[in-house]
N, C-alpha and C positions, 0 to 999 in steps of 0.2 A: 360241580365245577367242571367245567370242559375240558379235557388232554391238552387243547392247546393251549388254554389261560395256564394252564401248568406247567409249561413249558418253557412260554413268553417271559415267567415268571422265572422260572430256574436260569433261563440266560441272560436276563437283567442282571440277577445276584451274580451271576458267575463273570459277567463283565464289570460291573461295578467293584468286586473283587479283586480282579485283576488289575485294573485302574490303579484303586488303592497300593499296591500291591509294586505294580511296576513304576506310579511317578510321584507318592507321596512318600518323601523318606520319614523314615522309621528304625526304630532297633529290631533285629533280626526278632527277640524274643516276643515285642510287641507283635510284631505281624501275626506272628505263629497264634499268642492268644490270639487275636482275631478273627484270623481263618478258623480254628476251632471252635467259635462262640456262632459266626456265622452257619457253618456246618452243621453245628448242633440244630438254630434256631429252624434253618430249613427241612432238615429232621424233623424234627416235631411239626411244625404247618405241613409237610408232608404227610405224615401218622393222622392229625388233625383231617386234614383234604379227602384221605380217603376213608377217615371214620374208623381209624383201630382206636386211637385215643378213647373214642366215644365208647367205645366196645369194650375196651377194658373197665373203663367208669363202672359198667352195669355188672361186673364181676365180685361186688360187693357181696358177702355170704353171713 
């Protein structure tokens, strides 16, 4: 996958975020889960993207 599709990608989520964030009300504590579910999710399709995920898999013994 190409640096810039992954990039294009992290500032969609990081705007859509924001969005959410700055004019969807909410309770302080929902948000917070939120941001951290997001976080995580991008975490992992990051690990995914550049193949550690994959790389651990094969670590089976």
């Amino acid at each position: 996958m190409p640096i810039l599709t992954i990039l294009i990608v992290l500032i969609v989520v990081g705007i859509i975020l924001w969005l959410v964030n700055t004019y969807i009300p909410m309770d302080r504590k929902i948000k917070n889960i939120l941001n951290v579910v997001v976080v995580i999710v991008v975490v992992i399709w990051l690990l995914k993207v550049f193949g550690v995920l994959s790389s651990l898999n094969n670590l089976h013994t």
